[in-house]
C-alpha positions in Angstrom: 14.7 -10.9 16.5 12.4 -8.0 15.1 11.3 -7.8 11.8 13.3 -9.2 8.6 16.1 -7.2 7.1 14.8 -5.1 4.0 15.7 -7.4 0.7 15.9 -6.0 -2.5 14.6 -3.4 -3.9 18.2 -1.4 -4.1 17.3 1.0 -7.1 14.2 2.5 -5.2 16.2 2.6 -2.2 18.7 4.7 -3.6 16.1 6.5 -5.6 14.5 7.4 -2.4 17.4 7.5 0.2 18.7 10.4 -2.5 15.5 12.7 -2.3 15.5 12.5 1.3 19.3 13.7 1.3 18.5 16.2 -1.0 15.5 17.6 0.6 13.0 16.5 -2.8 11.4 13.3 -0.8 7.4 14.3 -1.3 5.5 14.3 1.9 3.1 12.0 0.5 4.1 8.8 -1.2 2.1 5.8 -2.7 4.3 2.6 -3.1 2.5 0.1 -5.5 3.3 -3.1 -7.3 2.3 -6.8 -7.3 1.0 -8.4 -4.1 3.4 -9.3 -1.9 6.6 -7.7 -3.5 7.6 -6.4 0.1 6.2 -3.0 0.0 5.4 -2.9 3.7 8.5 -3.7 4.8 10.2 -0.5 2.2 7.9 1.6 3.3 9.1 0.9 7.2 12.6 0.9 5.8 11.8 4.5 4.7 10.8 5.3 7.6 13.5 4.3 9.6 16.0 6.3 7.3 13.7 9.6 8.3 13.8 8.8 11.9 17.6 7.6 12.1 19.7 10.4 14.3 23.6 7.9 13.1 25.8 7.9 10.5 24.8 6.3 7.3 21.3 6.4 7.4 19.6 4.5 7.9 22.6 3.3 10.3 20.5 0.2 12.4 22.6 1.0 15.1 20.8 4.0 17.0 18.4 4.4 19.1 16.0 5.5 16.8 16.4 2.6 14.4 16.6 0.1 16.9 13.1 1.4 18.2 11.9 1.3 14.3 13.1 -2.0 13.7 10.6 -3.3 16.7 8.1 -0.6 15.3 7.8 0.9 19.2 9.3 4.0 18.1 7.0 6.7 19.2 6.7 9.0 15.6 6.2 5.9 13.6 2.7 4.6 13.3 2.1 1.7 11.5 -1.7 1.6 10.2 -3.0 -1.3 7.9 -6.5 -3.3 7.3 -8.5 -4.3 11.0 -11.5 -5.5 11.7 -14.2 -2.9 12.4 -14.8 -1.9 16.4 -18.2 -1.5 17.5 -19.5 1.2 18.5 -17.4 4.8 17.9 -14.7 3.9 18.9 -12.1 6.7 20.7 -8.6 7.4 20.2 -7.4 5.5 22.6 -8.9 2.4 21.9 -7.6 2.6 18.4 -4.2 3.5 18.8 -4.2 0.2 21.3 -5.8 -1.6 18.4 -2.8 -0.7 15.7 -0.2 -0.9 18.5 -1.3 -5.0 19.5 -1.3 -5.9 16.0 1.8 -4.3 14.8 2.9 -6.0 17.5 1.8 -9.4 16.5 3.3 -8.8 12.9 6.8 -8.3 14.4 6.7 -10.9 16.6 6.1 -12.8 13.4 9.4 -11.5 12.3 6.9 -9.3 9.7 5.4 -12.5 7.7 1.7 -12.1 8.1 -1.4 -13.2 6.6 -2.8 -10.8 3.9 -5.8 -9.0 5.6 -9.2 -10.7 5.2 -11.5 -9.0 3.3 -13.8 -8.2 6.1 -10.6 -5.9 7.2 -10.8 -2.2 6.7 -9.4 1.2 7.1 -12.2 2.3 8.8 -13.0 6.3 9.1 -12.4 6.3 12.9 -9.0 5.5 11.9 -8.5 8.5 9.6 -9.6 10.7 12.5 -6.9 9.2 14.5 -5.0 9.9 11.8 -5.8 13.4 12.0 -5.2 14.1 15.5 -2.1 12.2 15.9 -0.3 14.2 13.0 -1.2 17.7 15.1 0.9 16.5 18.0 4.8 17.5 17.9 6.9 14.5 17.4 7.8 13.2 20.9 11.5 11.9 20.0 13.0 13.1 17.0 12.1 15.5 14.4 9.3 14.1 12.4 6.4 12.0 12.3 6.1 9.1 9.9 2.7 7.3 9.1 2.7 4.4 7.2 -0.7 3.2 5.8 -0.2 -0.8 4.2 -3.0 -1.6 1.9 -4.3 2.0 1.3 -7.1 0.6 -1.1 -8.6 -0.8 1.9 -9.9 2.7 3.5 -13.9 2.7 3.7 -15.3 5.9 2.8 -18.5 6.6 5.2 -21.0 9.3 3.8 -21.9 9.6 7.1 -18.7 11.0 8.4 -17.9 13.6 5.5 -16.1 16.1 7.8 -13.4 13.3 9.0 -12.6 12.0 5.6 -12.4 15.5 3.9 -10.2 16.3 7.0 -7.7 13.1 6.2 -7.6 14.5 2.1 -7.0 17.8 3.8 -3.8 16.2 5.7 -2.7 14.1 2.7 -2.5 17.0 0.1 -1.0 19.5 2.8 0.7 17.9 5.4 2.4 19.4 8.6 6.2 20.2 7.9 7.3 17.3 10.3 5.1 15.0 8.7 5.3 12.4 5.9 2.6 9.9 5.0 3.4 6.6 2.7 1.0 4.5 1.2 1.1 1.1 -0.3 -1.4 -0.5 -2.1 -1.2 -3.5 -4.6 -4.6 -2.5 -6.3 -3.4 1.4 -6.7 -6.5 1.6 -9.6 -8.8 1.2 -6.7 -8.4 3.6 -4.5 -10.1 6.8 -3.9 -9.4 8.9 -6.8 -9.4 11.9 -4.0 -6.4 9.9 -2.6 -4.5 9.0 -6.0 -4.7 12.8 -6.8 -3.2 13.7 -4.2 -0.1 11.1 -3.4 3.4 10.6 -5.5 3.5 7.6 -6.4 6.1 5.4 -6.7 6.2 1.4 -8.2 7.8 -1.4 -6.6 8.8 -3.9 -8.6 9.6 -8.3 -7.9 12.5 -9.1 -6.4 15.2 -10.9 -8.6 16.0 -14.5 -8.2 19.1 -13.8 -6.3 17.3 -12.0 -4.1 14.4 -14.1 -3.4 17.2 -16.9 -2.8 18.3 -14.4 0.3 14.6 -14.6 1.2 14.5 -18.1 1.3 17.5 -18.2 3.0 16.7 -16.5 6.2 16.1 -19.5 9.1 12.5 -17.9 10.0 11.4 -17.5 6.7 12.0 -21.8 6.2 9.9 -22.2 9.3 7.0 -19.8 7.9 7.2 -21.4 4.8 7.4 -25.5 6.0 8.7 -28.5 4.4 8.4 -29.6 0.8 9.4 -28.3 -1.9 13.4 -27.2 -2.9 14.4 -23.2 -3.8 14.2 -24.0 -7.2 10.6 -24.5 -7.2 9.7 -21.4 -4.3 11.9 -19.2 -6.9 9.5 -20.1 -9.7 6.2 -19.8 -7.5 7.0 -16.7 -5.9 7.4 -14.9 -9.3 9.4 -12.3 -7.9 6.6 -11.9 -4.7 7.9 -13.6 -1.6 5.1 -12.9 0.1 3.5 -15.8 -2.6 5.3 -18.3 -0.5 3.4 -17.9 2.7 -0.2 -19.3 3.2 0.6 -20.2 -0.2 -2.1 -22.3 -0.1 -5.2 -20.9 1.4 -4.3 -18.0 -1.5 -4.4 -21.0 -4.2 -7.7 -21.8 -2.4 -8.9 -18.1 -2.8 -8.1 -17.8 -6.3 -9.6 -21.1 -7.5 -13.4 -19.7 -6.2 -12.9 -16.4 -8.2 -12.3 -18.4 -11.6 -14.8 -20.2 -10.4 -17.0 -17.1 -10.2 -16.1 -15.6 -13.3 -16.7 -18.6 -15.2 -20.3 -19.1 -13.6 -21.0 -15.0 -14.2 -20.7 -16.0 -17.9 -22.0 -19.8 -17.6 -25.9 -18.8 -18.6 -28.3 -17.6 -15.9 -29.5 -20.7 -14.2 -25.7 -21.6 -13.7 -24.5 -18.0 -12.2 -28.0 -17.6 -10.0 -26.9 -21.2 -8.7 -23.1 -19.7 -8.0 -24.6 -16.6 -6.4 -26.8 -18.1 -3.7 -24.2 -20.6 -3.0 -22.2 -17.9 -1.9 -23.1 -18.6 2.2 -25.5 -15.7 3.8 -24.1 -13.0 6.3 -21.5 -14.9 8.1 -19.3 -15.8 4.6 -19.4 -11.9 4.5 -15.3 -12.8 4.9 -14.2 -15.5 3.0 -16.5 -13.8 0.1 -15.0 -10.6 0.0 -11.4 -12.5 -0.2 -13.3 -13.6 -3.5 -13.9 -10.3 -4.4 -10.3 -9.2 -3.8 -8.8 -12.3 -6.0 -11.6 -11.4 -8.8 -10.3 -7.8 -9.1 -6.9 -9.0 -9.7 -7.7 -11.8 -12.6 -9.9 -8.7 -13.9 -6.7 -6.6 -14.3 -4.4 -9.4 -15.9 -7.7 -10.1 -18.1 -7.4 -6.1 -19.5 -3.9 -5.6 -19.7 -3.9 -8.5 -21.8 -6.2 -7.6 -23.8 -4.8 -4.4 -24.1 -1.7 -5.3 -25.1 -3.2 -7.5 -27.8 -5.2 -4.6 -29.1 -8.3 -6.1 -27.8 -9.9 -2.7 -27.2 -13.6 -3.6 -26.6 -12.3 -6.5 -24.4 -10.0 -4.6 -22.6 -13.1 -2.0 -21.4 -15.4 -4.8 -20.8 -12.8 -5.9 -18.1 -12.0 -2.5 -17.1 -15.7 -1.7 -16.5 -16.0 -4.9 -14.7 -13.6 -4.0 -12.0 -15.6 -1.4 -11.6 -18.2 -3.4 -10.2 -16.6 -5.5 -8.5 -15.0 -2.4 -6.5 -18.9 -1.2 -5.4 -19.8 -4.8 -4.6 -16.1 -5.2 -2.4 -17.5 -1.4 -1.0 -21.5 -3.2 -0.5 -19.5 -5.7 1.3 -18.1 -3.5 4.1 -21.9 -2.7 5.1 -23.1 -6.3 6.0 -25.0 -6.6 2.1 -25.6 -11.0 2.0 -23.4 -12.3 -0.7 -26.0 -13.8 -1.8 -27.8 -10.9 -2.8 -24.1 -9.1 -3.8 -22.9 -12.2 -6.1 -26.6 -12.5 -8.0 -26.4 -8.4 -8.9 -22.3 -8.6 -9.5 -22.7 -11.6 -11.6 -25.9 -10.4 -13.8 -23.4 -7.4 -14.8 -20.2 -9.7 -15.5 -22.3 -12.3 -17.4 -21.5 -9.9 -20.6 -18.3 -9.9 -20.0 -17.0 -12.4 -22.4 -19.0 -11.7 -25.2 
């Protein structure tokens, strides 16, 4: 069995499936919404109905959609969050790279582990990028490249000419090309890259829907005993992806309260949280951290926001901020030590 059917979602579909008909589908798209809302899986779904050659599109039945649906079709290209290869790596070795672990994702019928936060988009991947979209399609008409958790690419001032090349791409693309994005923090990525993207939001999945989720015979083996529908409804909030490594998720966002509330404990209790953080080898599990603080930041100022908390609403806005240049310090081997005693010195304000 390849990947899961495409649940939900039906009003962007049919937004989307009617562009494409009409010839209006932009050739750069950014799909966004709350982790784990399946945007992945629409933005393959997209791409199938570009490369389908039946009836109906997309129809599942042809060739084209058959090869999509085990992602071995040969204009689709699936990029998302790896970790780094040494060395300069060529293109070669990178396309290999992709191509093993889309594999791996549709052998797991497409339920996969979020990408650790070590996991980047790293710039040899937008000259890959770059050189694959100059090549004619080799079996239908068009090229599709899908790029999951967009937010992730690592800028390199080391390497302008290949990243200007990729903006170059995005914000004039080849005619047979079309890229789609999806991100679940769309604030943070490159503004060069929001600028020049459509973007459209995906929103949770119903509770009808998410009972067609849990209804699917691998998704109960994902998932594991315990618990009825009822309660994976509620948890999921609309996010199926919630219900897998459930979890080591809870686990994730427990340290980041954690770490705010130390950030605004008093000095001697955040220097304490900082160098407790582990030295280069946490560099990982501290940049999930990182990740999970960035998205209680964002629920922390649209509610204050929304409850005409102005000042607070800033203070949080300016804290993502931070966090964003200490998930980028991160990415270049920085001890968390040293990253969580500087990020925390500028949150300890936060609250007041």
């Amino acid at each position: 069995m390849p990947l899961l059917p495409l649940i939900g979602h039906q009003p962007l579909r049919d937004r989307l499936a009617a562009q494409w008909r009409s010839g209006r589908l932009p050739a750069s798209i950014l799909l966004h919404g709350p982790e784990g809302v399946g945007k992945q899986r629409l933005a393959l779904w997209l791409g199938q109905m570009m490369l389908c050659t039946g009836d109906g599109s997309p129809c599942g039945e042809c060739q084209a959609c058959r090869y999509t649906l085990d992602v071995q079709h040969p204009d689709l290209h699936w990029i998302f969050p790896r970790p780094r290869i040494k060395d300069d790596p060529g293109s070669d070795e990178v396309k290999e790279d992709l191509e093993q672990a889309a594999g791996d994702r549709v052998k797991a019928h497409g339920l996969y582990k979020r990408p650790s936060g070590t996991e980047g988009i790293f710039v040899y991947v937008g000259r890959y990028l770059v050189q694959q979209s100059a090549l004619s399609p080799a079996l239908g008409r068009r090229k599709v490249f899908i790029i999951g958790d967009a937010e992730r690419m690592v800028p390199q001032a080391s390497s302008p000419e290949a990243a200007n090349a990729f903006l170059k791409l995005l914000e004039e693309p080849p005619p047979t090309v079309t890229f789609i994005l999806t991100s679940s923090e769309p604030s943070s990525l490159l503004p060069t890259i929001r600028s020049r993207v459509v973007a459209f939001r995906v929103s949770r999945l119903g509770d009808a829907d998410m009972r067609r989720f849990l209804a699917e015979p691998v998704v109960r083996g994902a998932i594991g005993p315990g618990g009825n529908d009822d309660e994976r409804v509620r948890l999921s909030d609309g996010a199926p992806g919630r219900l897998l490594f459930h979890d080591e998720q809870a686990a994730v966002f427990a340290r980041a309260h954690a770490f705010l509330e130390a950030a605004q404990g008093g000095r001697d209790k955040w220097l304490r949280a900082a160098f407790g953080q582990g030295g280069k080898g946490a560099r990982g599990a501290f940049s999930d951290v990182l990740d999970a603080v960035s998205v209680l930041l964002h629920e922390r100022a649209k509610t204050a926001a929304s409850s005409g908390h102005d000042r607070a609403a800033v203070a949080a806005a300016r804290a993502m901020r931070a966090v964003e240049e200490a998930k980028l310090a991160a990415q270049q081997n920085v001890s968390p030590q040293l990253l969580s005693a500087r990020l925390m010195r500028e949150l300890s304000h936060l609250g007041s």
